[in-house]
C-alpha positions, 0 to 999 in steps of 0.5 A: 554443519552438522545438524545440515548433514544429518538432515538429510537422515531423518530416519537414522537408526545407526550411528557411528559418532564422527567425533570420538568422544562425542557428548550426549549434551554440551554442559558448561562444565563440560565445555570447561573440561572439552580440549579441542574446539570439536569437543567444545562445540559439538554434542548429539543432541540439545537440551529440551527447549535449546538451539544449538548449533553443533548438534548432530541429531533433533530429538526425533531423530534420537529416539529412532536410533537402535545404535549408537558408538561413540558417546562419552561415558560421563555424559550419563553421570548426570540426569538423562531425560527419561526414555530418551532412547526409546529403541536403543539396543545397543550402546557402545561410550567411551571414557578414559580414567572411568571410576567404578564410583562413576560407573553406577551413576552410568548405568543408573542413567543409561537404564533411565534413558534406554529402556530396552537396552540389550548390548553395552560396551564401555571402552575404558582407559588409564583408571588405575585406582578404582578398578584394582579394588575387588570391593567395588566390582559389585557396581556390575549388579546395576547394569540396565535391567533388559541388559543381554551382553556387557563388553569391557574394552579395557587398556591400560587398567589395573585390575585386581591383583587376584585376576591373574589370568583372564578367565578370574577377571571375568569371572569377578565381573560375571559374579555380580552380573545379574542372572542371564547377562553375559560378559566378554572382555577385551584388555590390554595391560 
């Protein structure tokens, strides 16, 4: 299991999810939504007062990680405990058809949850709707506070129609990025 490996780490400080789109927490919806039995049964961590058998990490473990790849970007559309990553430099989630809707509760929950974040990468897939829309760039204004570098990794997305080279997309992004955060973008179309 798991949580028997991980044991054996009790100061881990880099993680690399073994399970591609790893859940922060398992919900009910999202058990709902997991297809395989992997996604079903395995998150990171429990919720405060639960045991659960498929996680990775205790609490205390958590709070030593400086990185972490591998989590799913909707695990931070709902509320996070406050601080819960209190050393968390670099975060890299992952999530296929993120909307720019959900992506300022995301940044909202990943600021709450990672005070002193300084890289996040977000690897989005397939959102066609949302992304192509000018208007809603202005989301990138609430990335976390303490936020150095955003990385976009971006596959089959449908972008502005006015971002017809690369340098234009960036340009939107880092338009409304706060002062002194810096954007790189990788993407496939």
């Amino acid at each position: 299991r798991s949580r028997e490996f991980f044991q054996n780490f009790p100061n881990v400080r880099l993680l690399d999810a073994p399970i591609q789109f790893l859940h922060l927490f398992m919900r009910a919806e999202d058990e709902a939504d997991a297809g395989s039995f992997q996604q079903r049964t395995h998150s990171l961590l429990a919720y405060d007062g639960e045991e659960y058998d498929y996680k990775f990490l205790e609490r205390e473990q958590a709070t030593r990680l400086v990185e972490l790849a591998g989590l799913r970007a909707n695990s931070f559309r709902n509320p996070v405990p406050l601080g819960l990553f209190p050393h968390m430099a670099s975060l890299e989630l992952s999530e296929s058809s993120l909307t720019m809707q959900d992506l300022a509760t995301v940044f909202a929950n990943v600021s709450r949850a990672c005070p002193v974040l300084e890289l996040l990468t977000l690897i989005v897939d397939g959102e066609r709707d949302t992304w192509r829309l000018r208007e809603n760039y202005s989301v990138f204004a609430h990335v976390p506070p303490r936020l150095n570098t955003l990385c976009l990794m971006l596959d089959t997305m449908e972008l502005p129609s006015s971002c017809q080279i690369a340098s234009q997309f960036v340009a939107l992004v880092q338009g409304h990025l706060p002062t002194g955060v810096y954007v790189h973008v990788s993407s496939t179309l």
